[in-house]
C-alpha positions in Angstrom: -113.3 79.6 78.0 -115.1 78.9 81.2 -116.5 81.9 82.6 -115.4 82.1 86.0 -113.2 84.2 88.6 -110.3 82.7 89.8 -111.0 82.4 93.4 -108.6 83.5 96.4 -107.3 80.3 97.5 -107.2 80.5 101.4 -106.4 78.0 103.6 -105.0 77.0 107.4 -102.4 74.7 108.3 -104.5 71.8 108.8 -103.3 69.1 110.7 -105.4 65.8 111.2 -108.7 65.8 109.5 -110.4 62.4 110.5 -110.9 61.9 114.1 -111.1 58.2 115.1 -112.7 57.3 118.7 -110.3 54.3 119.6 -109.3 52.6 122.8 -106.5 52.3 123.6 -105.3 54.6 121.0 -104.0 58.5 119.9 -107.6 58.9 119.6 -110.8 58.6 121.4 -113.0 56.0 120.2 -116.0 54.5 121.0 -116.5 55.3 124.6 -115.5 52.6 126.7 -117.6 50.9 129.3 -115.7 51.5 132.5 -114.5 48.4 134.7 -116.0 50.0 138.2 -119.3 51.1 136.5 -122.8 49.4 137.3 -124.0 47.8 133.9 -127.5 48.9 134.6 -126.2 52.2 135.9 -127.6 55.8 133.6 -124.4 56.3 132.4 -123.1 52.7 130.7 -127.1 52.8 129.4 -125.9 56.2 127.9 -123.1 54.8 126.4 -123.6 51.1 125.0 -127.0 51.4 125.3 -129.9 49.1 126.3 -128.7 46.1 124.8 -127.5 42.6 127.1 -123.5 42.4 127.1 -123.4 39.7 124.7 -125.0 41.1 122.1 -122.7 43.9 122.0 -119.5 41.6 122.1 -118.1 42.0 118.5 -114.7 39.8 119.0 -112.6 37.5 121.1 -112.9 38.1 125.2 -109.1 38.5 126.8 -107.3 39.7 129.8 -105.7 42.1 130.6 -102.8 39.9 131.5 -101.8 36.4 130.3 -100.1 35.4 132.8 -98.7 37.0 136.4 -96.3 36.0 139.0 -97.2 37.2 142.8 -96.4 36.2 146.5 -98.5 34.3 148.5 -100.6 37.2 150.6 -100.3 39.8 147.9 -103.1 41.1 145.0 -103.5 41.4 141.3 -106.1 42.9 139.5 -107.2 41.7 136.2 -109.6 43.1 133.4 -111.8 41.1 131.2 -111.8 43.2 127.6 -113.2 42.5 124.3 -111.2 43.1 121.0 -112.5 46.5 120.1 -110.8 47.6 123.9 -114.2 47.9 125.2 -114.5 46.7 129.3 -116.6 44.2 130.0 -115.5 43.7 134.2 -119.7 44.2 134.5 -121.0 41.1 132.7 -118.3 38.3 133.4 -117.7 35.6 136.2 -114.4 34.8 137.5 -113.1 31.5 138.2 -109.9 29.7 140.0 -108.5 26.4 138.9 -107.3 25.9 142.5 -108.3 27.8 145.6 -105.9 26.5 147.8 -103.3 28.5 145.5 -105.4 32.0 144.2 -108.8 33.0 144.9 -110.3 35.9 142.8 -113.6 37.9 143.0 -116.3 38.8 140.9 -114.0 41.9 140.1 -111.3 40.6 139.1 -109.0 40.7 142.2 -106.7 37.8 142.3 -105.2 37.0 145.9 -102.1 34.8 146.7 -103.1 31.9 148.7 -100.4 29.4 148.9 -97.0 28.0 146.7 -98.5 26.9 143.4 -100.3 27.5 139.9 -103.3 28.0 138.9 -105.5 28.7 136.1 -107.7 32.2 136.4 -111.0 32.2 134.4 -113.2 34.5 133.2 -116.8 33.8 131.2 -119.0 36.2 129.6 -122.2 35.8 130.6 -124.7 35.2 127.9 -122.1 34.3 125.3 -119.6 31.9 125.7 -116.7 33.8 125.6 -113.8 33.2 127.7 -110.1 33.5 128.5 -107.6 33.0 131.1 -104.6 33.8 133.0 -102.0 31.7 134.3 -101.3 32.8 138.1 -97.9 31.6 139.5 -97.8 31.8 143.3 -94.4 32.2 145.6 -94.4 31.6 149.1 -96.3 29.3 152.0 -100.0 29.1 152.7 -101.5 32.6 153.8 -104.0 32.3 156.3 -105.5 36.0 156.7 -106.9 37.2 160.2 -107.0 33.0 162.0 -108.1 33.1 165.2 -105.8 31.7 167.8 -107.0 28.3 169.0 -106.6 26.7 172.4 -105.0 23.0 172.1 -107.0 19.9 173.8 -104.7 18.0 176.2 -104.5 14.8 175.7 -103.7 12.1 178.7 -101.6 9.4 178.3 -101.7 6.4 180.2 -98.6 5.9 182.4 -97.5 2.4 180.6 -97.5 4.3 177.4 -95.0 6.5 175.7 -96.1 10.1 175.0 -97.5 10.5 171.5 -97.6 13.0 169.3 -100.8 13.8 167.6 -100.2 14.3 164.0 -100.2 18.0 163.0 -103.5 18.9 161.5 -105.0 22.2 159.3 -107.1 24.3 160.9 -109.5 25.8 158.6 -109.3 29.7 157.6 -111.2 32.4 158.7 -111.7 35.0 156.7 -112.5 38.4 159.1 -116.1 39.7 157.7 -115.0 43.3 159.4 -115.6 46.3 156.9 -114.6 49.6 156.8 -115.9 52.5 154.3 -113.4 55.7 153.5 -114.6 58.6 153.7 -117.1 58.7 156.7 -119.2 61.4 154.7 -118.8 62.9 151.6 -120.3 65.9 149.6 -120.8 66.3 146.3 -122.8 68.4 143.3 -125.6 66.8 141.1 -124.2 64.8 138.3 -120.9 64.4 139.9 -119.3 60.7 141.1 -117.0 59.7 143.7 -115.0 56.4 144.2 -115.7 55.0 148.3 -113.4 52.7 149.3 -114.1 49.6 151.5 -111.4 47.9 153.7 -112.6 44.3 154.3 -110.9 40.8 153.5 -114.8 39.7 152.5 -116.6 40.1 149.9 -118.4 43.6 149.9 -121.8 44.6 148.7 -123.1 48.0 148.4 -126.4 50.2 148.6 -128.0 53.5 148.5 -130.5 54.6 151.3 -132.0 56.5 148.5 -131.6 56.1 145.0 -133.4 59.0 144.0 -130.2 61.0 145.5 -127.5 59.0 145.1 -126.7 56.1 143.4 -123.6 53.2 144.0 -122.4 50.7 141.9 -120.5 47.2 142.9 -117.4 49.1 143.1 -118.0 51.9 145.3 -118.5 54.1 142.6 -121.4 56.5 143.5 -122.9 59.6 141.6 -125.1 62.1 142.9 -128.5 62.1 141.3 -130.8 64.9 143.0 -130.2 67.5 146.0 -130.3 65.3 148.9 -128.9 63.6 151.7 -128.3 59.5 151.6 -126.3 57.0 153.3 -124.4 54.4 151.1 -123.7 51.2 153.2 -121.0 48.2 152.3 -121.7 45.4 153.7 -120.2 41.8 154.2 -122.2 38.8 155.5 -122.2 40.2 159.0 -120.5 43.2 159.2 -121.6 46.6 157.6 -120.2 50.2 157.3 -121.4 52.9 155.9 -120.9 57.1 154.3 -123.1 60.1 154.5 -123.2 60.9 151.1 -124.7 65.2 150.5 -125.9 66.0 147.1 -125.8 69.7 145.8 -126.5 71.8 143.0 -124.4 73.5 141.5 -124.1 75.1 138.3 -122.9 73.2 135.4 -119.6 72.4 133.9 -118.8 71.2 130.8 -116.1 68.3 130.4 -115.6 66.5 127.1 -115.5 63.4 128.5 -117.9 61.1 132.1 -115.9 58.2 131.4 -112.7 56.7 130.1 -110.4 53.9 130.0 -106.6 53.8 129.1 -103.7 51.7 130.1 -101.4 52.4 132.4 -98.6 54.7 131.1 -100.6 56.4 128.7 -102.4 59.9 128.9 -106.0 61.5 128.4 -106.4 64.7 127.4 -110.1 66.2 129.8 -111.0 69.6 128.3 -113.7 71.9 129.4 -114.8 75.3 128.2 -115.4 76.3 131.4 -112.4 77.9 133.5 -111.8 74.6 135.9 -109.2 73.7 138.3 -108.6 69.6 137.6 -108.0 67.1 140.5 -108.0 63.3 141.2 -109.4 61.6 143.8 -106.4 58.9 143.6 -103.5 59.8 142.2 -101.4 56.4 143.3 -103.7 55.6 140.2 -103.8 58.9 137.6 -102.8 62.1 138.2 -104.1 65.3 136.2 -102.5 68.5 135.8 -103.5 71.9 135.2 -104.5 71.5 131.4 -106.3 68.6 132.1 -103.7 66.0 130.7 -104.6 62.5 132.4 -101.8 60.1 133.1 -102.1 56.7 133.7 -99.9 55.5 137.2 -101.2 52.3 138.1 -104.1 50.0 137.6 -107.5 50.9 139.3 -109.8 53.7 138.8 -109.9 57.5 139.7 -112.4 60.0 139.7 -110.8 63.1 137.9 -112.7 66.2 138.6 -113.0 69.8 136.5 -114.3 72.3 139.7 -114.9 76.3 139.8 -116.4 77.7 142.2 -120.0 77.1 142.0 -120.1 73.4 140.3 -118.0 70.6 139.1 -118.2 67.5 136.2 -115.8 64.5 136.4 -114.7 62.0 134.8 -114.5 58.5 136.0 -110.8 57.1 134.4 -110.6 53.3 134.9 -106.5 52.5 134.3 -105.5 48.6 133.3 -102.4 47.2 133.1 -99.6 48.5 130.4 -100.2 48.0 126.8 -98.0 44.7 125.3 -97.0 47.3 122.4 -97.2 50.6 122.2 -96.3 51.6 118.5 -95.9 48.9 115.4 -95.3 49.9 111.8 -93.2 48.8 108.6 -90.6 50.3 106.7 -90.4 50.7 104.0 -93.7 52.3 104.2 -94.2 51.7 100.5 -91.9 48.7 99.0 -91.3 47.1 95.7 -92.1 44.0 94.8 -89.7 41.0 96.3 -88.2 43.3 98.8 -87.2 43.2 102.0 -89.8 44.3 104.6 -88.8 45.3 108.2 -91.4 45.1 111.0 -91.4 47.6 114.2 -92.8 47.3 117.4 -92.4 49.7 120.3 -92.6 48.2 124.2 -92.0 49.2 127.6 -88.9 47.6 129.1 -91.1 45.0 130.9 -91.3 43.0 128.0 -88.6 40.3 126.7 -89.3 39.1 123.5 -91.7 40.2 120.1 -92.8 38.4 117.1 -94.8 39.6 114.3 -97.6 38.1 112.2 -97.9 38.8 108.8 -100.8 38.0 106.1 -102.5 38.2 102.6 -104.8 36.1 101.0 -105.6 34.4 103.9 -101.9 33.4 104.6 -100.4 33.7 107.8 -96.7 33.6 108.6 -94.8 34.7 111.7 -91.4 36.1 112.4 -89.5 36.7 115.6 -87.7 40.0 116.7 -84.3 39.5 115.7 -82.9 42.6 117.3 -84.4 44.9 120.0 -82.5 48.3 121.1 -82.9 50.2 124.1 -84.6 53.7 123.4 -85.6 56.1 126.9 -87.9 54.2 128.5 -88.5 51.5 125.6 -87.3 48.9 123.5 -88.0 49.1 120.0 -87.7 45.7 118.2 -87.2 44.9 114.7 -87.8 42.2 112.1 -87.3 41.4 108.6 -89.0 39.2 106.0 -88.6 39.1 101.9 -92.3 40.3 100.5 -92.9 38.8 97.0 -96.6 39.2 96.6 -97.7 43.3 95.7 -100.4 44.3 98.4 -101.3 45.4 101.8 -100.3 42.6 104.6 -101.7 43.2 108.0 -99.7 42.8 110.4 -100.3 42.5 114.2 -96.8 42.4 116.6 -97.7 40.2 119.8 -95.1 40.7 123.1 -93.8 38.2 126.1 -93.1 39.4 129.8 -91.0 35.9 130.2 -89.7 33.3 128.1 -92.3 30.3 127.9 -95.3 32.6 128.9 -98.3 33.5 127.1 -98.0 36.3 124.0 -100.2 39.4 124.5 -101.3 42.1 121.6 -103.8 45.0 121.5 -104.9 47.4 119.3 -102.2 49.3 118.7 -100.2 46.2 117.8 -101.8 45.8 114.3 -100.3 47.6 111.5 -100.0 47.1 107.9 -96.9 46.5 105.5 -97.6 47.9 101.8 -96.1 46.4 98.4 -96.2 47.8 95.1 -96.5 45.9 91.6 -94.0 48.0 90.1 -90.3 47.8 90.9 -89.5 51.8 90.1 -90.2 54.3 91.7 -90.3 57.0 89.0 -92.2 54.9 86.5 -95.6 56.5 85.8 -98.0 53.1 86.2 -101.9 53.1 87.4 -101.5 51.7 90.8 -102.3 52.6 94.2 -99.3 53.6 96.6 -98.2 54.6 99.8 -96.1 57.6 100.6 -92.4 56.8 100.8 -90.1 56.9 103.5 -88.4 60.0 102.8 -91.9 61.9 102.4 -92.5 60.8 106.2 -89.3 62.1 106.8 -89.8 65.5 105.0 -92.7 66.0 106.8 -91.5 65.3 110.5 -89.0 67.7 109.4 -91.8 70.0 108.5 -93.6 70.0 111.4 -90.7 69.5 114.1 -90.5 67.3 117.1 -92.6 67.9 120.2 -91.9 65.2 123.3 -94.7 66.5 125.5 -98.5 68.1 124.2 -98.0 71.7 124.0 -99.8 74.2 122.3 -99.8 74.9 118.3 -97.9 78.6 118.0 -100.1 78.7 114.2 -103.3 77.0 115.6 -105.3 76.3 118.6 -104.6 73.5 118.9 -102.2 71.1 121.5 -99.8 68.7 119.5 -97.6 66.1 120.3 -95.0 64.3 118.5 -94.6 65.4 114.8 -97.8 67.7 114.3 -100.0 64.8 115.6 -103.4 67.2 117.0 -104.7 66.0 120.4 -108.4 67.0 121.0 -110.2 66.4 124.2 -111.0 62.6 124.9 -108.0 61.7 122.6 -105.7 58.9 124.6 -102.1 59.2 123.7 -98.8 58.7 124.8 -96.7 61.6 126.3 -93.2 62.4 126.4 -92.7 60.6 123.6 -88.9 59.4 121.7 -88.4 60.6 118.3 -88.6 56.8 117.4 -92.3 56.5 119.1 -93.3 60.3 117.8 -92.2 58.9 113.9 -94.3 55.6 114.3 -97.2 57.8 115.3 -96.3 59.6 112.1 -96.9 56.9 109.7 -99.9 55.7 111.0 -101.9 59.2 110.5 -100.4 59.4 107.0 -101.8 56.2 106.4 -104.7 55.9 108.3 -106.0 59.3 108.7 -107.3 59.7 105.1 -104.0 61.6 103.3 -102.5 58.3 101.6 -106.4 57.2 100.4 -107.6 60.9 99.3 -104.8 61.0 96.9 -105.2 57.4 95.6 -108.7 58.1 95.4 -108.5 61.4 93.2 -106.0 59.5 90.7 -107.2 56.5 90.5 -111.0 57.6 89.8 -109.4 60.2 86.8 -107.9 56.8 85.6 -104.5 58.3 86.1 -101.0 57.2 86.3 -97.8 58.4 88.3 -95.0 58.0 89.9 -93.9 57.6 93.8 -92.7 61.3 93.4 -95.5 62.6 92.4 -98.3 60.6 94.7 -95.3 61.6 97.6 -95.6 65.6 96.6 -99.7 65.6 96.6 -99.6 63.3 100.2 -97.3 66.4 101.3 -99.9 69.1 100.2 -103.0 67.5 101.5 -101.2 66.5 105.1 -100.9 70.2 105.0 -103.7 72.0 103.7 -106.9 68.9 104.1 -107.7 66.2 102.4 -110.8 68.0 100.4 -108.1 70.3 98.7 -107.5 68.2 95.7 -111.1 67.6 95.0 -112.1 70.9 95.8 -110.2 72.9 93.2 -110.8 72.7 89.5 -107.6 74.4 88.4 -105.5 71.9 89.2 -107.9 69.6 88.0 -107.6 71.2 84.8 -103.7 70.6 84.7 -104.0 67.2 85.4 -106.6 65.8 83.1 -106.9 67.5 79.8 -105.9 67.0 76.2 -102.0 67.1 76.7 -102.1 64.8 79.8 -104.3 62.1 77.9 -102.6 59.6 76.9 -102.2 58.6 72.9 -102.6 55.2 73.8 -105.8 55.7 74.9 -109.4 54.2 73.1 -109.8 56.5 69.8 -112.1 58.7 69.3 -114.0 59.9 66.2 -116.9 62.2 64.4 -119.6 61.0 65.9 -117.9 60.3 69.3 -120.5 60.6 72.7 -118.8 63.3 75.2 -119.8 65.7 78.1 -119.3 68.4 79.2 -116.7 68.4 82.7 -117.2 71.3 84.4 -119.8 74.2 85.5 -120.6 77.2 83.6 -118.3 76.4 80.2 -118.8 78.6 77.4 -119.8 77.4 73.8 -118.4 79.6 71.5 -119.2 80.5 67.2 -115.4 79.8 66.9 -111.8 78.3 68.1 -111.2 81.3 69.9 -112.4 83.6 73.0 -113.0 86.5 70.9 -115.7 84.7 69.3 -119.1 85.2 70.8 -120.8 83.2 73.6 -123.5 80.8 71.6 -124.6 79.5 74.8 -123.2 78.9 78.4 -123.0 74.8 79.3 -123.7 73.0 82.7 -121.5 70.2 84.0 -122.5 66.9 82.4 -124.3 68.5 79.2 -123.9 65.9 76.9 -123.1 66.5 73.2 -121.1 64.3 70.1 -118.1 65.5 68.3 -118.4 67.0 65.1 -114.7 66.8 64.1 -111.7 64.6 65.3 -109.3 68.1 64.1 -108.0 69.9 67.4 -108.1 73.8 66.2 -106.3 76.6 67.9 -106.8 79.8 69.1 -106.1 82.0 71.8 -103.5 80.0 73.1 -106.1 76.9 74.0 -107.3 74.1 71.8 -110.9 73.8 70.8 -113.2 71.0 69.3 -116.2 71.2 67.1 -119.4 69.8 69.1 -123.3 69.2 68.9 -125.4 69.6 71.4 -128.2 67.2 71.7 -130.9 70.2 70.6 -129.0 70.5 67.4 -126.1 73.5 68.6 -123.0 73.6 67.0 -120.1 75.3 68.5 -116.4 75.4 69.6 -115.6 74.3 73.9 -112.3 74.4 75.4 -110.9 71.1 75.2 -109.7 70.8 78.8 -113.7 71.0 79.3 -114.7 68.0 77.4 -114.6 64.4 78.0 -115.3 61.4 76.1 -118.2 58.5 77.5 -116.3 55.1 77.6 -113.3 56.2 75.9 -111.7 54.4 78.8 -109.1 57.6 78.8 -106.0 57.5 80.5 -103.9 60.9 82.1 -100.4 60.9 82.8 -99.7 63.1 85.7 -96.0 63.1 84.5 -97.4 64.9 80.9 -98.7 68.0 83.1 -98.0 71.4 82.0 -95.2 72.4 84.7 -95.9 76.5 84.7 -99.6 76.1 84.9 -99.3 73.7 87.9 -96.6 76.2 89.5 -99.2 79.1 88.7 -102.4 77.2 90.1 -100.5 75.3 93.0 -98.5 77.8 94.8 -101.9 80.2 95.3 -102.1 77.4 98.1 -99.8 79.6 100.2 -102.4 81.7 102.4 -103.4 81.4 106.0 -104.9 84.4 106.8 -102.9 86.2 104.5 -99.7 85.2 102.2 -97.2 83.4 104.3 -93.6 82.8 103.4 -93.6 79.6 105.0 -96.4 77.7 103.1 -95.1 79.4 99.6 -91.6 77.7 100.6 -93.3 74.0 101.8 -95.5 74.1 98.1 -91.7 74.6 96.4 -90.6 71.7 98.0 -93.6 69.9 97.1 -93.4 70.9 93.2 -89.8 70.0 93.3 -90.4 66.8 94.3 -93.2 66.1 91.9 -91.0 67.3 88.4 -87.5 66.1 89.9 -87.5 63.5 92.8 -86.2 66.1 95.1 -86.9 65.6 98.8 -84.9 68.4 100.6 -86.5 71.1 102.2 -85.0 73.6 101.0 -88.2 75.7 99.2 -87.1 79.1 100.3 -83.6 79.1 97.7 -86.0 78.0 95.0 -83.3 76.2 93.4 -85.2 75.6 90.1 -85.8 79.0 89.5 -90.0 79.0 89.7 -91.7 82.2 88.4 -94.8 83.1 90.2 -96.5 85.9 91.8 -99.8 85.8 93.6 -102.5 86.7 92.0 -104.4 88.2 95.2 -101.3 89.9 96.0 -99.0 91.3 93.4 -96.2 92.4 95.8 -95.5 88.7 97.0 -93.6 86.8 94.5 -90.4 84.8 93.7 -88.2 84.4 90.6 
């Protein structure tokens, strides 16, 4: 036998393992550069480094709108994005198709000007990229701030009639008067603030001293050294300007200088510092006293985390609402030549959805054939037959109006997943997904949560169905059941559970069912994705001798095989009364002397040489054979040695009733396709007693 303690198995409830930085997203990717922020400014160098805009561009340029409809005199603000969500307002140009019916500025602002259309373009400088919106305009001409003009009189000779002179345009003039909000301003070393300028001109701004503070196109400033500087906007005649004090202070920690999200999602700003939270516009985010950002309108605010002595903040830039907030497929894992239905979550604003689906290279589309009214979203559904087996990405697009553009993001793109096999308790060597009935066994595990709270096990804050939310994560709060479920199936399929147990069977050249793959996904959401890997017990009950299947390559005297584990015992005979010959190191290689299977002590043994010469007996759950090409059938498993080994996994910080229950469940759903959660009457009737703790057991 291999000689070796059992080890205490203890474990906490973990949650999410694999934290991906993603924008817009439940997570927090790759920072994004902020729309307001200077491109040459310290802290977009910090973040996307030295190189030119282009050269960082990794996808298609788009807006942040398609297409808008405004009145003649009013504003819209648009935002020039790449595909990985990252801003790019810094290093584009702006163009109108027609003046006389929408102007915009280098920052995106697009103004009404008179009754018409026009095309909105933006470029990114350096590399080509560009796209545009279409800007319908209601309403007459607007002429802001014309001066009144005196009319000419005209004389007419007496013989004539009067004439009327034909009515003619006077040209516009646009006032070049600025004014800059607040007068003065203080704040501490590090820190920024958004100025705001009230002109109908263009506005340029400046530092007296960039040593102490520092301003970008936008207003934005940030305070570089104790100081005292005056920030000036200026227009081509007229200027205005703020007394801007810089202190230190002492320093506060924030997890996050910068961050973007859409409009009607959150942010969640920690600090470890104890910080009252603030925001400098809240017509454009608000922040309450834990910190959790939410996204009003578009623009930017300057979120601050203050005590007494110092502050940090975070400069949140808000675009427009996301064309989707959720998409997903259900059946999460389906048969061959079944039918597929596709899910997309939107805000009311939006009228119609259509989904694109592909594999090998094939693209097809379906339209939303239903959409239902959920809270404060729709949630729109299509269906399509799937006969190829596979993963199909998918990507849901969204209209605002029939006959306008389509608009996706991120969170659009999902995937649909097909299976080979047509059962779903034949054991076959095939990746899978979990089923929809794990997913629902695990929401009801981990209970429904509208708004981020705190974890009563862990501290942690959750949201929906035990989704963790860590500082920087973006998310969206006061979620449906519907929305909290989508966000459900994307971290069991994207957060490493589905792939860790794929990857652990399919590298032991194992096969099994949709039970089975279902009761692991359940343990590992649970306890980590490293648990399976990490424990050579169960290893042990899955791939040995009686799992192996007979119609697996032969072996024979002579046969190449290794030793699998650490510290295995070779023995002078079949039994562990025998005496240790020699103690074995994982890999040891060695060939079999015999083909015969001999028996002692309740195990199975085989004869083997070492490669110095050594005979002996070895366990044979220890050995393995080189290039048998051996294939394990997780449904041959040894059912009380798996309950023995698999409900240890029952600790967190002691044995808890709870996780004993949740592992029932699990094994009853790996031996007999039962789903309930019901582990606490242990309807099977399991045997087991831990073996840490003799006092807690069952059966």
């Amino acid at each position: 036998m291999k000689n070796k303690n059992i080890f205490i198995k203890i474990t906490s409830i973990v949650l999410c393992i694999v934290m991906v930085w993603t924008i817009p997203a439940f997570s927090a990717d790759a920072a994004a550069v902020p729309s307001n922020a200077s491109f040459n400014s310290s802290y977009v160098d910090e973040i996307i480094g030295e190189d030119s805009p282009s050269e960082k561009l990794n996808g298609d340029v788009y807006l942040s709108e398609n297409e808008i409809t405004i009145d003649a005199g009013d504003s819209f603000k648009l935002d020039a994005f790449v595909s990985s969500n990252i801003s790019v307002m810094n290093s584009v140009i702006f163009s109108s198709s027609n003046t006389n019916v929408a102007t915009v500025d280098n920052k995106g602002t697009v103004k009404g000007i008179g009754g018409g259309t026009a095309t909105v373009t933006v470029k990114v400088n350096g590399s080509g990229k560009t796209a545009s919106c279409t800007v319908n305009v209601k309403g007459e001409i607007y002429v802001p701030d014309t001066e009144p003009t005196t009319a000419v009189p005209t004389t007419q000779k007496p013989t004539e009639p009067p004439t009327t002179a034909p009515p003619t345009t006077q040209p516009t003039t646009v006032s070049q008067n600025v004014t800059v909000s607040p007068s003065s301003v203080t704040i501490y070393k590090g820190c920024n603030y958004l100025l705001k300028a009230e002109s109908q001109a263009s506005v340029s701004w400046k530092s007296s001293n960039t040593s102490v503070v520092t301003v970008d196109s936008k207003g934005l400033i940030k305070g570089v050294s104790a100081g005292t500087a005056t920030i000036t906007a200026s227009t081509a005649t007229k200027s205005a300007s703020c007394k801007v004090t810089v202190k230190s202070g002492s320093s506060v920690d924030i997890s996050n200088s910068s961050k973007t999200i859409c409009k009607g999602q959150s942010l969640l700003l920690t600090s470890s510092d104890s910080v009252s939270w603030s925001s400098d516009n809240t017509s454009v985010a608000t922040v309450s006293s834990d910190g959790v950002v939410c996204g009003v309108s578009q623009g930017t605010a300057v979120i601050s985390a203050k005590t007494s002595s110092g502050a940090a903040t975070c400069v949140v830039t808000v675009n427009a609402a996301a064309p989707i907030r959720f998409a997903y497929a259900s059946p999460n894992s389906a048969p061959k030549n079944s039918d597929v239905t596709f899910i997309a979550i939107t805000d009311k604003s939006r009228t119609a959805v259509k989904f694109e689906y592909t594999i090998n290279g094939k693209t097809q589309t379906v339209n939303a054939s239903s959409k239902t009214a959920d809270g404060n979203t729709y949630i729109w559904k299509a269906t399509a037959k799937l006969s190829t087996a596979g993963t199909y990405n998918v990507t849901a697009y969204s209209q605002y109006n029939s006959g306008t553009s389509w608009s996706t993001c991120n969170d659009a793109k999902t995937t649909a997943f097909v299976t080979e096999s047509t059962s779903l308790t034949a054991n076959v060597h095939e990746k899978r997904r979990a089923s929809d009935k794990l997913i629902n066994v695990i929401a009801d595990y981990e209970g429904f949560i509208s708004e981020i709270s705190e974890d009563p096990l862990a501290d942690v804050l959750n949201i929906g169905y035990g989704h963790v939310i860590y500082g920087g994560n973006v998310f969206y709060n006061n979620l449906t059941k519907n929305e909290a479920f989508a966000m459900l199936v994307q971290s069991v399929n994207n957060d490493g559970y589905a792939d860790s147990v794929n990857n652990y069977l399919m590298n032991h050249n194992a096969k099994f069912n949709q039970p089975q793959y279902d009761a692991l996904v359940c343990f590992v959401y649970n306890v980590g994705t490293g648990a399976l890997a990490g424990d050579d017990d169960l290893e042990r009950v899955f791939f040995n001798s009686n799992t192996r299947e007979s119609g697996s390559s032969s072996i024979s005297a002579g046969s190449a095989c290794y030793v699998n584990d650490d510290y295995v015992n070779l023995r002078s005979g079949p039994s562990t009364s025998d005496s240790v010959i020699i103690t074995m190191r994982i890999n040891t290689t060695a060939t079999l002397v015999s083909t015969t299977k001999y028996s002692g002590s309740g195990l199975s043994w085989y004869n083997i040489k070492l490669s110095d010469g050594t005979v002996g007996y070895i366990c044979s759950d220890y050995l393995s054979f080189s290039g048998t090409g051996d294939m394990y059938n997780i449904g041959k498993i040894n059912k009380s040695d798996f309950i023995y080994y698999f409900l240890q996994w029952h600790h967190a910080g002691g044995c808890v009733w709870g996780l004993l229950y949740r592992r029932i469940d699990e094994t009853e759903m790996m031996f007999y396709n039962d789903y309930i959660r019901d582990g606490y009457a242990n309807n099977h009737g399991f045997k087991f007693t831990c073996h840490s703790n003799s006092s807690f057991s069952i059966g």
